[in-house]
mmCIF entry with sequence, helices, sheets and N, C-alpha, C, O atoms, coordinates in Angstrom:
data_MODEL
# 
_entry.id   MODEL 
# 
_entity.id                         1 
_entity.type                       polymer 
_entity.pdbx_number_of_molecules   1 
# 
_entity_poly.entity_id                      1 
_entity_poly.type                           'polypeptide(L)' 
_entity_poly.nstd_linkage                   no 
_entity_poly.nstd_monomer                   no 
_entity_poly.pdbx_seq_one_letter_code       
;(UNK)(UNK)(UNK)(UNK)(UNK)(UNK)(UNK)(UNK)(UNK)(UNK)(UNK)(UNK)(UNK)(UNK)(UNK)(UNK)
(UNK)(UNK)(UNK)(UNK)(UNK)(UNK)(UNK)(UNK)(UNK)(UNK)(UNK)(UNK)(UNK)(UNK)(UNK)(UNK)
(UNK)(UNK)(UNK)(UNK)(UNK)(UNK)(UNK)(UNK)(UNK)(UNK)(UNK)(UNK)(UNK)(UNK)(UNK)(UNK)
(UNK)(UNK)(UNK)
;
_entity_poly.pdbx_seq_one_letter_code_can   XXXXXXXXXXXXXXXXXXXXXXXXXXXXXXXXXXXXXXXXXXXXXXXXXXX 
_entity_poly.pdbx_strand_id                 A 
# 
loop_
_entity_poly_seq.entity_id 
_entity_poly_seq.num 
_entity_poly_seq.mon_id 
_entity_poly_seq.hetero 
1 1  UNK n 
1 2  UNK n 
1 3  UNK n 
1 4  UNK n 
1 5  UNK n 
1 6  UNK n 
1 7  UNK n 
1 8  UNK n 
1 9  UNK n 
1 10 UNK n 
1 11 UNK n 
1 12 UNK n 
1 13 UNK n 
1 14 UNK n 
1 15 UNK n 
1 16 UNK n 
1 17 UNK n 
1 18 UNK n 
1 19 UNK n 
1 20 UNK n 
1 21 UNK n 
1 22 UNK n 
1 23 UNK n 
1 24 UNK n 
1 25 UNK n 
1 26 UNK n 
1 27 UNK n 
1 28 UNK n 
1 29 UNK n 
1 30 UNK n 
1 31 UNK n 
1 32 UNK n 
1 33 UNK n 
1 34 UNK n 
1 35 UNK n 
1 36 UNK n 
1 37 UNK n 
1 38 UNK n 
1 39 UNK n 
1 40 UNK n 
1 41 UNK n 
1 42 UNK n 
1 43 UNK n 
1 44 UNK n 
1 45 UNK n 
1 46 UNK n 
1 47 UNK n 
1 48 UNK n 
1 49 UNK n 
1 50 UNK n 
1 51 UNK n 
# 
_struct_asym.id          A 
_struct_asym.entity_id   1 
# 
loop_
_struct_conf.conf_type_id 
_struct_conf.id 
_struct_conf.pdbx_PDB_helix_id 
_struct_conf.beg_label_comp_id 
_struct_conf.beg_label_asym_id 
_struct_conf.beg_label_seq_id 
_struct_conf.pdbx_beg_PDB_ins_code 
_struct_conf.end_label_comp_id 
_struct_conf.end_label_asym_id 
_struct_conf.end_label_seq_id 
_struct_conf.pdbx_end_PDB_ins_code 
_struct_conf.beg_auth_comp_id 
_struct_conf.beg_auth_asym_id 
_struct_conf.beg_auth_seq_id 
_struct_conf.end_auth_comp_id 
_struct_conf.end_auth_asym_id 
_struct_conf.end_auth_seq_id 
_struct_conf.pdbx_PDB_helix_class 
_struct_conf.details 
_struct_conf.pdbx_PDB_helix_length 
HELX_P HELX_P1 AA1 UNK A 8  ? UNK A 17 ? UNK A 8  UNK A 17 1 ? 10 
HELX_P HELX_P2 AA2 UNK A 39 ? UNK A 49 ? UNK A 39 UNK A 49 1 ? 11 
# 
_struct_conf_type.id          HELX_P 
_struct_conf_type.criteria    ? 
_struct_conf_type.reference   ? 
# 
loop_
_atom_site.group_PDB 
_atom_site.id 
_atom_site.type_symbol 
_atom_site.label_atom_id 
_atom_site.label_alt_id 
_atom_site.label_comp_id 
_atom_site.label_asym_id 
_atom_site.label_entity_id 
_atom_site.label_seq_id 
_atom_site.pdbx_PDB_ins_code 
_atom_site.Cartn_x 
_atom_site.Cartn_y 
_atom_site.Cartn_z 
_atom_site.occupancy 
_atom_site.B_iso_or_equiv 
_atom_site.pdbx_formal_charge 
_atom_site.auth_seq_id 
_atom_site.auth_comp_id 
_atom_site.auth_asym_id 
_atom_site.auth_atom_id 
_atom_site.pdbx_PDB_model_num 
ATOM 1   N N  . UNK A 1 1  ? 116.323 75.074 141.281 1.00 0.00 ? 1  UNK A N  1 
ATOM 2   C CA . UNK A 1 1  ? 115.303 76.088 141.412 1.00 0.00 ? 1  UNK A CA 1 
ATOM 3   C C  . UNK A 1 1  ? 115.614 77.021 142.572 1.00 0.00 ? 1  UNK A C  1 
ATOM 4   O O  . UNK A 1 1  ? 115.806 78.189 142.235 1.00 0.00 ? 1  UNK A O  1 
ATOM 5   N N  . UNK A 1 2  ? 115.704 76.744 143.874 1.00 0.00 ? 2  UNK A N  1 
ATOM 6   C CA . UNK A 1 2  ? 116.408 77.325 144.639 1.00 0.00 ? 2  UNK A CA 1 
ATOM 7   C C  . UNK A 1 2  ? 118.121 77.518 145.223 1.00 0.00 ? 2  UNK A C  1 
ATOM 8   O O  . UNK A 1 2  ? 118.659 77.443 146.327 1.00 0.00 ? 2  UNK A O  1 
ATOM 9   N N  . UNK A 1 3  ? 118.585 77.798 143.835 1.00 0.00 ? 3  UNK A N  1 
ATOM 10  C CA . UNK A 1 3  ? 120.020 78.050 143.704 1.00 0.00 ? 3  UNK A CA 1 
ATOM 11  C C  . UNK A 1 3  ? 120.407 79.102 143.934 1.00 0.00 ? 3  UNK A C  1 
ATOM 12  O O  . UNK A 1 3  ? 120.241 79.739 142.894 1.00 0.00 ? 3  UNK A O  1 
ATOM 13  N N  . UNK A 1 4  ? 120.902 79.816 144.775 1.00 0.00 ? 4  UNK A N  1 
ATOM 14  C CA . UNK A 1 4  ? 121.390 81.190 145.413 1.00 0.00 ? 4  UNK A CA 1 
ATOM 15  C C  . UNK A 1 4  ? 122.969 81.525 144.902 1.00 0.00 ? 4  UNK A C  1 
ATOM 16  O O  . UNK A 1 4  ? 123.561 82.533 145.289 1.00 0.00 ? 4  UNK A O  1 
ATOM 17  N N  . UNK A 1 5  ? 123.520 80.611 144.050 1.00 0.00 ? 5  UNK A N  1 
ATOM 18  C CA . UNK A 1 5  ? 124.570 80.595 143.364 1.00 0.00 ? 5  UNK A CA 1 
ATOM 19  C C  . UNK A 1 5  ? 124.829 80.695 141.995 1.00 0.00 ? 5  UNK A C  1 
ATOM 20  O O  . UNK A 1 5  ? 125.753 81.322 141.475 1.00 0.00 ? 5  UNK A O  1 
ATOM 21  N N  . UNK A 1 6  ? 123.637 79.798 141.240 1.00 0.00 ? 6  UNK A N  1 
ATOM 22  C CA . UNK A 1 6  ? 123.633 79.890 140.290 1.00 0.00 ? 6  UNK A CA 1 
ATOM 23  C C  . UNK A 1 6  ? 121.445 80.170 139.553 1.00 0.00 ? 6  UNK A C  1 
ATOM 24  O O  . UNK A 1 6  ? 120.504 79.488 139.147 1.00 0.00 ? 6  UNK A O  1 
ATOM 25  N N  . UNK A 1 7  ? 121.743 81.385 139.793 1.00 0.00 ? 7  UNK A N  1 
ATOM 26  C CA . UNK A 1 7  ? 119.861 81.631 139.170 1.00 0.00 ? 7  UNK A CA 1 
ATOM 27  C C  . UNK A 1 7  ? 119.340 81.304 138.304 1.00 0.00 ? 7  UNK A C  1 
ATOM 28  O O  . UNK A 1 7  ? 119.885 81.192 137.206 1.00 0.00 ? 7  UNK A O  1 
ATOM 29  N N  . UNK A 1 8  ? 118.290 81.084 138.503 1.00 0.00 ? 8  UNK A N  1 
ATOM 30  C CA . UNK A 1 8  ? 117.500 80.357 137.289 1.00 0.00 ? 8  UNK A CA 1 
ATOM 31  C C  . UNK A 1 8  ? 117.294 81.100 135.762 1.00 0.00 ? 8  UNK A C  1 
ATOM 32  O O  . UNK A 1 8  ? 116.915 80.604 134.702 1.00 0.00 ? 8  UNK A O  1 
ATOM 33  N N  . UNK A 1 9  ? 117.696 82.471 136.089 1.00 0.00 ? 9  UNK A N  1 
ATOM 34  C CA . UNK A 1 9  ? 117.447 83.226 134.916 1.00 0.00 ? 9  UNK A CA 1 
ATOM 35  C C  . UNK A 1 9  ? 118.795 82.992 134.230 1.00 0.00 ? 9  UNK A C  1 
ATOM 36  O O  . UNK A 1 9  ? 118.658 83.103 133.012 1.00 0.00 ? 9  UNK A O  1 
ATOM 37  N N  . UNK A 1 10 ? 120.411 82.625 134.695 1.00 0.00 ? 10 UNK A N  1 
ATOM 38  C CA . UNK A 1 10 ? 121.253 82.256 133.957 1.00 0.00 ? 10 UNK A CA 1 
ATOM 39  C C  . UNK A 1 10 ? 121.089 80.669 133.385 1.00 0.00 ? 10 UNK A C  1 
ATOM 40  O O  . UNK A 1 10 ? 121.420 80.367 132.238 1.00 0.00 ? 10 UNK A O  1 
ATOM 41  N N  . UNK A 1 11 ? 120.569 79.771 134.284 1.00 0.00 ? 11 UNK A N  1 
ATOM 42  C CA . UNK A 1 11 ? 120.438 78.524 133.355 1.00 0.00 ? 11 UNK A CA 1 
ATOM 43  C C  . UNK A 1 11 ? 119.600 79.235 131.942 1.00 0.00 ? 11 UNK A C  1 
ATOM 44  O O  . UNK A 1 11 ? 119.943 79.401 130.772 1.00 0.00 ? 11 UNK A O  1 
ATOM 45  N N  . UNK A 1 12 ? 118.678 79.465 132.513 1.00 0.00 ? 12 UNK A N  1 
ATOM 46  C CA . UNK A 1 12 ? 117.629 80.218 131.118 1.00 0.00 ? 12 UNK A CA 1 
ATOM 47  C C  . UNK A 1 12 ? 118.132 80.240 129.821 1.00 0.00 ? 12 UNK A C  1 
ATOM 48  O O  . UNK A 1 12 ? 117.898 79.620 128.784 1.00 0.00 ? 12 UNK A O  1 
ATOM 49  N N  . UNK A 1 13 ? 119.236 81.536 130.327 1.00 0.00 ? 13 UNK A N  1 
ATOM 50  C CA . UNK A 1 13 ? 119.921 82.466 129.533 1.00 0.00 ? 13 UNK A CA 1 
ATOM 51  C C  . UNK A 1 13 ? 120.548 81.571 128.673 1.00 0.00 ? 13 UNK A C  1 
ATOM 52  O O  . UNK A 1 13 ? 120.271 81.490 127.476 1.00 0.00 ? 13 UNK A O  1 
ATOM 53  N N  . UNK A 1 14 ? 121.425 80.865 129.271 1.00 0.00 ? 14 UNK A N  1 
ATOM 54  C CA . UNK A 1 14 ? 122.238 79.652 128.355 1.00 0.00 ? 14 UNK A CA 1 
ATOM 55  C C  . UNK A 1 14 ? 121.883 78.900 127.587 1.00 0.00 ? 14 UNK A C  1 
ATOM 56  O O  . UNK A 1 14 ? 122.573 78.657 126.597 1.00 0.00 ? 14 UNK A O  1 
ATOM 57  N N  . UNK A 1 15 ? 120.078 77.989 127.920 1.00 0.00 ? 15 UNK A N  1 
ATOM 58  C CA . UNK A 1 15 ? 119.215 77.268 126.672 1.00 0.00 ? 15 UNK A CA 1 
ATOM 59  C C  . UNK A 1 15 ? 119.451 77.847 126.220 1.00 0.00 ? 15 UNK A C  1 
ATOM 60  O O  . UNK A 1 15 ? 120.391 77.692 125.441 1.00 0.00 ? 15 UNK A O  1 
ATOM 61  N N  . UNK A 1 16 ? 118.581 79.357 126.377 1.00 0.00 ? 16 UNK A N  1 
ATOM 62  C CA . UNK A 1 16 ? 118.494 80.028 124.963 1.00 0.00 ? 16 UNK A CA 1 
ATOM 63  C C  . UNK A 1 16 ? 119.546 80.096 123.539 1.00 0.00 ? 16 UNK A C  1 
ATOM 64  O O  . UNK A 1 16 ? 119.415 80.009 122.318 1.00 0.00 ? 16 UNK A O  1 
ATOM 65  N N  . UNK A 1 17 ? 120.529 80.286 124.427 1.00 0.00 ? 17 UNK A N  1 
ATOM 66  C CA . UNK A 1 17 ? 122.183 80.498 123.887 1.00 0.00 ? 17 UNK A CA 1 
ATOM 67  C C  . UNK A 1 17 ? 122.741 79.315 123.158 1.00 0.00 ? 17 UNK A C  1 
ATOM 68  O O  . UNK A 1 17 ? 123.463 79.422 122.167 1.00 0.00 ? 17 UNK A O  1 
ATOM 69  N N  . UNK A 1 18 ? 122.324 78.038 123.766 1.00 0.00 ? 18 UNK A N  1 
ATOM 70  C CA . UNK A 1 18 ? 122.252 76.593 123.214 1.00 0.00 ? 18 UNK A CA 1 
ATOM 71  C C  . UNK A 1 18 ? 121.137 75.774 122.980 1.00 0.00 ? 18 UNK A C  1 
ATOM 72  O O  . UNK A 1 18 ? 121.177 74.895 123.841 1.00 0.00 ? 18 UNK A O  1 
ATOM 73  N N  . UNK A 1 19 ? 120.599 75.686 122.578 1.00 0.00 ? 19 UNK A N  1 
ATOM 74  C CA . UNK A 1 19 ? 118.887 75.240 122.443 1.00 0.00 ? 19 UNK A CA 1 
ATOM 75  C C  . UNK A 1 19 ? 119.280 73.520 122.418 1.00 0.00 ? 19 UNK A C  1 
ATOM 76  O O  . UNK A 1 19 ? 118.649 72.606 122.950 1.00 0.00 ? 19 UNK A O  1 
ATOM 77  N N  . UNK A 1 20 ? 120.151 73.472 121.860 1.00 0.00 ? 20 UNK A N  1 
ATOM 78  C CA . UNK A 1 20 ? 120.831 71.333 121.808 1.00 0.00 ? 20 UNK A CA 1 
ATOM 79  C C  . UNK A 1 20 ? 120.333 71.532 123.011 1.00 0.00 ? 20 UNK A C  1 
ATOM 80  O O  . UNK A 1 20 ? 119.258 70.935 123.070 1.00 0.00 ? 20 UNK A O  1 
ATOM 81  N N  . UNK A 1 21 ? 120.622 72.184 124.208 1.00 0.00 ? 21 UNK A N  1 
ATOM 82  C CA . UNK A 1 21 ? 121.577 71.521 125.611 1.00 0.00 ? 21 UNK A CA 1 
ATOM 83  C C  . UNK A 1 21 ? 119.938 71.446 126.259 1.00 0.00 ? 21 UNK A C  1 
ATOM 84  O O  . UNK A 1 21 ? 119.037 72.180 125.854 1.00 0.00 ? 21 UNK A O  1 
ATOM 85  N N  . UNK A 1 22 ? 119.805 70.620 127.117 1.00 0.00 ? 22 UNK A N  1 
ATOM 86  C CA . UNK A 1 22 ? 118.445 69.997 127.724 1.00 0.00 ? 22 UNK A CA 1 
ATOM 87  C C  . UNK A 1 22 ? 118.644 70.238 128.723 1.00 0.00 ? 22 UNK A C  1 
ATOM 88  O O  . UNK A 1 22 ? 119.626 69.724 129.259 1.00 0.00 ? 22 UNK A O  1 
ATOM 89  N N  . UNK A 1 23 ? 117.658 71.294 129.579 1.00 0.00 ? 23 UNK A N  1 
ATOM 90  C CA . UNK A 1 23 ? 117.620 72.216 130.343 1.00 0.00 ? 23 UNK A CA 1 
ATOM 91  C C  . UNK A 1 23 ? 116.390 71.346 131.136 1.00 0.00 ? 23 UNK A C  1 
ATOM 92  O O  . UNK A 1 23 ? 115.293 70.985 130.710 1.00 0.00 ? 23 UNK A O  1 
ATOM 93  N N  . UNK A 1 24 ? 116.955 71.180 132.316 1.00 0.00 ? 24 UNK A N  1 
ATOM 94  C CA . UNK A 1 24 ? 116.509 70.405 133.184 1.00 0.00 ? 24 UNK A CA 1 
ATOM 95  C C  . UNK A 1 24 ? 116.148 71.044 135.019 1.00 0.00 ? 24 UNK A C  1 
ATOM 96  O O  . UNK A 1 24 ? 116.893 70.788 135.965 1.00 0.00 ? 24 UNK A O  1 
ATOM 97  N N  . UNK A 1 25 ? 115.112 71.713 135.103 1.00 0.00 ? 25 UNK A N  1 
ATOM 98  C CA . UNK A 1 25 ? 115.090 72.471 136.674 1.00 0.00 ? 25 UNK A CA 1 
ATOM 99  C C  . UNK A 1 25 ? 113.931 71.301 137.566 1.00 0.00 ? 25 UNK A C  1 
ATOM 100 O O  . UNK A 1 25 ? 112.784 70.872 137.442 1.00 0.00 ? 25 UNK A O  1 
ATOM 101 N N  . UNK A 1 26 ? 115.379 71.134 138.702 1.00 0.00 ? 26 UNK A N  1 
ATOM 102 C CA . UNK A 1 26 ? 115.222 70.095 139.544 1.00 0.00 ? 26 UNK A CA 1 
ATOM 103 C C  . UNK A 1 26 ? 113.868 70.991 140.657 1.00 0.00 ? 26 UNK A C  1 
ATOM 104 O O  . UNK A 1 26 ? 114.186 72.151 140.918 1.00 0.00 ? 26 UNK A O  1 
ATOM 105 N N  . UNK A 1 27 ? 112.831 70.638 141.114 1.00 0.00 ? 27 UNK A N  1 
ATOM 106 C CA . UNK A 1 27 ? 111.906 70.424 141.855 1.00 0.00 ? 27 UNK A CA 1 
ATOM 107 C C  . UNK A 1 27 ? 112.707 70.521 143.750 1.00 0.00 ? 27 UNK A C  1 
ATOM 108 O O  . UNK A 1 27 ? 113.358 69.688 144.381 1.00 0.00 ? 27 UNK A O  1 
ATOM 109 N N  . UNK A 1 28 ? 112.293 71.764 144.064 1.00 0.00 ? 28 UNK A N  1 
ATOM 110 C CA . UNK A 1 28 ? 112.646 72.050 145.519 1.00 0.00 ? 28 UNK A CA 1 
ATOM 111 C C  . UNK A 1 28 ? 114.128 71.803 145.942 1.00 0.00 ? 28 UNK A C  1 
ATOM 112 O O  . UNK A 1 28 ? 114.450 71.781 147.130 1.00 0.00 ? 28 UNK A O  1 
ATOM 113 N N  . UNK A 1 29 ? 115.097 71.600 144.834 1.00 0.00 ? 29 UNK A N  1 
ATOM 114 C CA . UNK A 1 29 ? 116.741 71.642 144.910 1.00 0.00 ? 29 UNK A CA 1 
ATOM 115 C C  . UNK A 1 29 ? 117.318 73.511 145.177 1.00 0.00 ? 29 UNK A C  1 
ATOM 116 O O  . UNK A 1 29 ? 116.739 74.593 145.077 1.00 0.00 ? 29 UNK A O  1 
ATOM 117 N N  . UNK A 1 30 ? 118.395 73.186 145.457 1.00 0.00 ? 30 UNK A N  1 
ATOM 118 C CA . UNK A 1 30 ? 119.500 74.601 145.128 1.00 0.00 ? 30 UNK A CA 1 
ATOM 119 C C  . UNK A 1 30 ? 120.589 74.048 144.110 1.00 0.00 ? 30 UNK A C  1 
ATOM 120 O O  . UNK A 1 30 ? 120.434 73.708 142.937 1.00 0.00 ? 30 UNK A O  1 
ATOM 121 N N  . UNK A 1 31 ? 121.910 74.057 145.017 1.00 0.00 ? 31 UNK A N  1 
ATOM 122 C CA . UNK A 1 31 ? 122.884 74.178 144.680 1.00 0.00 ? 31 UNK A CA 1 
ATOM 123 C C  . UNK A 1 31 ? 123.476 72.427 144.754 1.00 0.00 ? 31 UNK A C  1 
ATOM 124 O O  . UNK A 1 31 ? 123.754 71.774 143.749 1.00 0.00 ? 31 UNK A O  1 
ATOM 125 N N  . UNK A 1 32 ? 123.532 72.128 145.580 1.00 0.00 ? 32 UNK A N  1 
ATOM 126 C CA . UNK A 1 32 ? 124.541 71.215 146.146 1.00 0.00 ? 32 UNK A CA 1 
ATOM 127 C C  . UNK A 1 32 ? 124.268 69.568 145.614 1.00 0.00 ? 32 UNK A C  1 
ATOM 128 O O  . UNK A 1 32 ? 123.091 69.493 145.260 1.00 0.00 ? 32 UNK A O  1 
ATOM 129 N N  . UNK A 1 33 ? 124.824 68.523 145.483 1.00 0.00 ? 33 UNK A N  1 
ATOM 130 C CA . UNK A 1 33 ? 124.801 67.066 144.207 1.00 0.00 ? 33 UNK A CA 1 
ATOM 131 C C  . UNK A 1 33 ? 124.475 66.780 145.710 1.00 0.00 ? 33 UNK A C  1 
ATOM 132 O O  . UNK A 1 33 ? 124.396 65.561 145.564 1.00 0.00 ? 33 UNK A O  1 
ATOM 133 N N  . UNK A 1 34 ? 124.216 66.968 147.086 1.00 0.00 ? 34 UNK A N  1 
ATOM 134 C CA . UNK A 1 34 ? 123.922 66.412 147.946 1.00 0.00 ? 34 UNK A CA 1 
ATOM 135 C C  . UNK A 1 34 ? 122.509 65.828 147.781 1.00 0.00 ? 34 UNK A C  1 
ATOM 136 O O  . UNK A 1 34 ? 122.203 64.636 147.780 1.00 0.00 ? 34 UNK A O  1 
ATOM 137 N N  . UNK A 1 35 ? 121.664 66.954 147.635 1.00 0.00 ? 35 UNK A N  1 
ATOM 138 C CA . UNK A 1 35 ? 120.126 66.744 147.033 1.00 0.00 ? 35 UNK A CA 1 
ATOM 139 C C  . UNK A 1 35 ? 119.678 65.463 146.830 1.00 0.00 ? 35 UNK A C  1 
ATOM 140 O O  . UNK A 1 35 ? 120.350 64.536 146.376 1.00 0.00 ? 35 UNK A O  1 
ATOM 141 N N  . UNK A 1 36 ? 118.599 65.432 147.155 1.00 0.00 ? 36 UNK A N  1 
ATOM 142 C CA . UNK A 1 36 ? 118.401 63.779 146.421 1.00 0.00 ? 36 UNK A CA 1 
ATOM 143 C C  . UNK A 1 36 ? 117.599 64.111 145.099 1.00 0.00 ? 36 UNK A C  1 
ATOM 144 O O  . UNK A 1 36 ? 117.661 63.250 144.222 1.00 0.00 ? 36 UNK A O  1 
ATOM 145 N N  . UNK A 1 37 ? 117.035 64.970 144.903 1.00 0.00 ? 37 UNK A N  1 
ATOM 146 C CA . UNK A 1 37 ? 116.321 65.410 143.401 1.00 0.00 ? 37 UNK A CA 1 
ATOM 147 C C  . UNK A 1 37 ? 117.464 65.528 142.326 1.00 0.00 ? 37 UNK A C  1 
ATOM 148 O O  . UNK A 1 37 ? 117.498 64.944 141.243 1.00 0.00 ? 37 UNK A O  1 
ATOM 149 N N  . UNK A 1 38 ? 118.780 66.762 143.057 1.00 0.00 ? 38 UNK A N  1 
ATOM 150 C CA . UNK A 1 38 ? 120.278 66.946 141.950 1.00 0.00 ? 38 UNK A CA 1 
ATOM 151 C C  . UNK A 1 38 ? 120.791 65.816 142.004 1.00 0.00 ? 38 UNK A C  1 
ATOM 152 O O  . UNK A 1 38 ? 121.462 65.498 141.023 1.00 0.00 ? 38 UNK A O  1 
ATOM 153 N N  . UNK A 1 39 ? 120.672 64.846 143.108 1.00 0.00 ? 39 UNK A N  1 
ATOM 154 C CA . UNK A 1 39 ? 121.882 63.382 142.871 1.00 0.00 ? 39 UNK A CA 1 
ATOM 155 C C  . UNK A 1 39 ? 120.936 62.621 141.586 1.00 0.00 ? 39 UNK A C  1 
ATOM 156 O O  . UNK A 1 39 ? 121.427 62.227 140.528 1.00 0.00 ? 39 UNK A O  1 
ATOM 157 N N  . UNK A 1 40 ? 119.581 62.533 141.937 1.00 0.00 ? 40 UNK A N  1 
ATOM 158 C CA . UNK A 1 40 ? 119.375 61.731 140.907 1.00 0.00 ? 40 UNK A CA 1 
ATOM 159 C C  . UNK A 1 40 ? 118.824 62.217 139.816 1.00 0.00 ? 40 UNK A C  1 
ATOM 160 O O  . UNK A 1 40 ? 118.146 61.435 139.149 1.00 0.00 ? 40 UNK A O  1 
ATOM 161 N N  . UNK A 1 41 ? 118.938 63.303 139.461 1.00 0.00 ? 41 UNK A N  1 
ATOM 162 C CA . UNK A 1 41 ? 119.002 64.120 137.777 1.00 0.00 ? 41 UNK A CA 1 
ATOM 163 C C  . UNK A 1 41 ? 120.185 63.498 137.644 1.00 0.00 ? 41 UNK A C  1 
ATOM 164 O O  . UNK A 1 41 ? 120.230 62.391 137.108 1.00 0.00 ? 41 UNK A O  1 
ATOM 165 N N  . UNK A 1 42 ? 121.738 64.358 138.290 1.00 0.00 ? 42 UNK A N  1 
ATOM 166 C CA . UNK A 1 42 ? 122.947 64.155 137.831 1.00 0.00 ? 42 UNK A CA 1 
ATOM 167 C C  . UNK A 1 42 ? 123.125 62.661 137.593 1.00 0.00 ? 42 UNK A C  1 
ATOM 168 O O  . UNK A 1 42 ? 124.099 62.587 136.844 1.00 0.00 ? 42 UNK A O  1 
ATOM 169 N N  . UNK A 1 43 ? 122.694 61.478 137.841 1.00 0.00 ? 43 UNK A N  1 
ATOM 170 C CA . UNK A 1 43 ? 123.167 60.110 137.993 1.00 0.00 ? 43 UNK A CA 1 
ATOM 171 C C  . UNK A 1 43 ? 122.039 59.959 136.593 1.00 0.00 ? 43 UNK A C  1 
ATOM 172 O O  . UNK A 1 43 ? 122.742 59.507 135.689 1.00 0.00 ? 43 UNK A O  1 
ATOM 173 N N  . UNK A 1 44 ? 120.909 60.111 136.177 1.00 0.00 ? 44 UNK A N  1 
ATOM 174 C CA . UNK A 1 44 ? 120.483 60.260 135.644 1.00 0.00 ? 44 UNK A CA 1 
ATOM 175 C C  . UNK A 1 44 ? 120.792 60.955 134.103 1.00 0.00 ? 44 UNK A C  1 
ATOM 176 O O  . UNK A 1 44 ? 120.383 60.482 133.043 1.00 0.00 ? 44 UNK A O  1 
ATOM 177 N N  . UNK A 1 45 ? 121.615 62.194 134.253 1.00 0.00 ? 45 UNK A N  1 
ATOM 178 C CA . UNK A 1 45 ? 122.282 62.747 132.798 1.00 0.00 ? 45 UNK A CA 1 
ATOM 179 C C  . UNK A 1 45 ? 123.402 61.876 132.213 1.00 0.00 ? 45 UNK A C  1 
ATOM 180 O O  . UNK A 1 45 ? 123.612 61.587 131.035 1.00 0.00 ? 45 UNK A O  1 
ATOM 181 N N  . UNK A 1 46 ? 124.329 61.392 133.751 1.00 0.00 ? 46 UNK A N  1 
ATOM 182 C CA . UNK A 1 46 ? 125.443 60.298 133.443 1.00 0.00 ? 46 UNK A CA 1 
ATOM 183 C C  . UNK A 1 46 ? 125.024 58.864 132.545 1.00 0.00 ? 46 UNK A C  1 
ATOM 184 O O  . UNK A 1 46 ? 125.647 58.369 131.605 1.00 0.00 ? 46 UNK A O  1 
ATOM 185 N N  . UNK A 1 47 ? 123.890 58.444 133.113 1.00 0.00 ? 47 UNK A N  1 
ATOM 186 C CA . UNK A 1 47 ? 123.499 57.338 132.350 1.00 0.00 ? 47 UNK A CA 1 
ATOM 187 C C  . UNK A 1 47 ? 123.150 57.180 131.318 1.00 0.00 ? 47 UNK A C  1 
ATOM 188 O O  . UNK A 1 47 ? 123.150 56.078 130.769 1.00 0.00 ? 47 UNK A O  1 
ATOM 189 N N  . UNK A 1 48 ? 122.566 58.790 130.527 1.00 0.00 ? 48 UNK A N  1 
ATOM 190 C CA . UNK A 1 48 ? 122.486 59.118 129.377 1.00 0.00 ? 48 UNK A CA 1 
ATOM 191 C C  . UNK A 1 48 ? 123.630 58.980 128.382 1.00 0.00 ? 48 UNK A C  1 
ATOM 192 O O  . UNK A 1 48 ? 123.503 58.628 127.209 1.00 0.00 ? 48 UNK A O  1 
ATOM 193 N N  . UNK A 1 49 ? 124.779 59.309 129.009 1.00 0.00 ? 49 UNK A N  1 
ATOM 194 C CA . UNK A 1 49 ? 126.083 59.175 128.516 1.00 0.00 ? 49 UNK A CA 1 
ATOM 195 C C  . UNK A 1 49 ? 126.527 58.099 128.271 1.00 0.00 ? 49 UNK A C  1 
ATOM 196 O O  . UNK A 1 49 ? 127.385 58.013 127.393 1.00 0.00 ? 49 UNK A O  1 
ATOM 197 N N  . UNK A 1 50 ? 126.141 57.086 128.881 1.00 0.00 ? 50 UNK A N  1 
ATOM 198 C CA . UNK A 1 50 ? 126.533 55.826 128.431 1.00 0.00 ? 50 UNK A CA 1 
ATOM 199 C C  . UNK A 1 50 ? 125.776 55.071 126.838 1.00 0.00 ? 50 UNK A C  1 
ATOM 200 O O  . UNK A 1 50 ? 126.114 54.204 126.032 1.00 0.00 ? 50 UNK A O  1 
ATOM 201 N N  . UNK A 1 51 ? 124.783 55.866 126.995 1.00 0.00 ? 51 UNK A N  1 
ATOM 202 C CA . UNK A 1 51 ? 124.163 54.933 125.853 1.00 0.00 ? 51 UNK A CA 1 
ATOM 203 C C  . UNK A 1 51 ? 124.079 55.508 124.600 1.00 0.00 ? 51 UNK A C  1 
ATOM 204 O O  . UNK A 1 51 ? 123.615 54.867 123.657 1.00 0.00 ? 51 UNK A O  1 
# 
């Protein structure tokens, strides 16, 4: 949500563009997997992958 790299109006743009893909805006994050909201989405999408 607060990504100064990548804006929220391009994630947007891309659902739209892919409607499959599950569009997920992390709560008081930016950019960085440092986050503890982006670490645990990202650890979270991974585990999806497993199953």
């Amino acid at each position: 949500r607060y990504d100064v790299v990548c804006p929220m109006v391009s994630a947007w743009e891309l659902h739209r563009a892919w409607p499959e893909a599950e569009l997920i805006v992390v709560p008081d994050a930016g950019h960085s997997m440092a986050e503890p909201g982006i670490r645990s989405a990202l650890i979270e999408a991974t585990d999806k992958f497993l199953s």
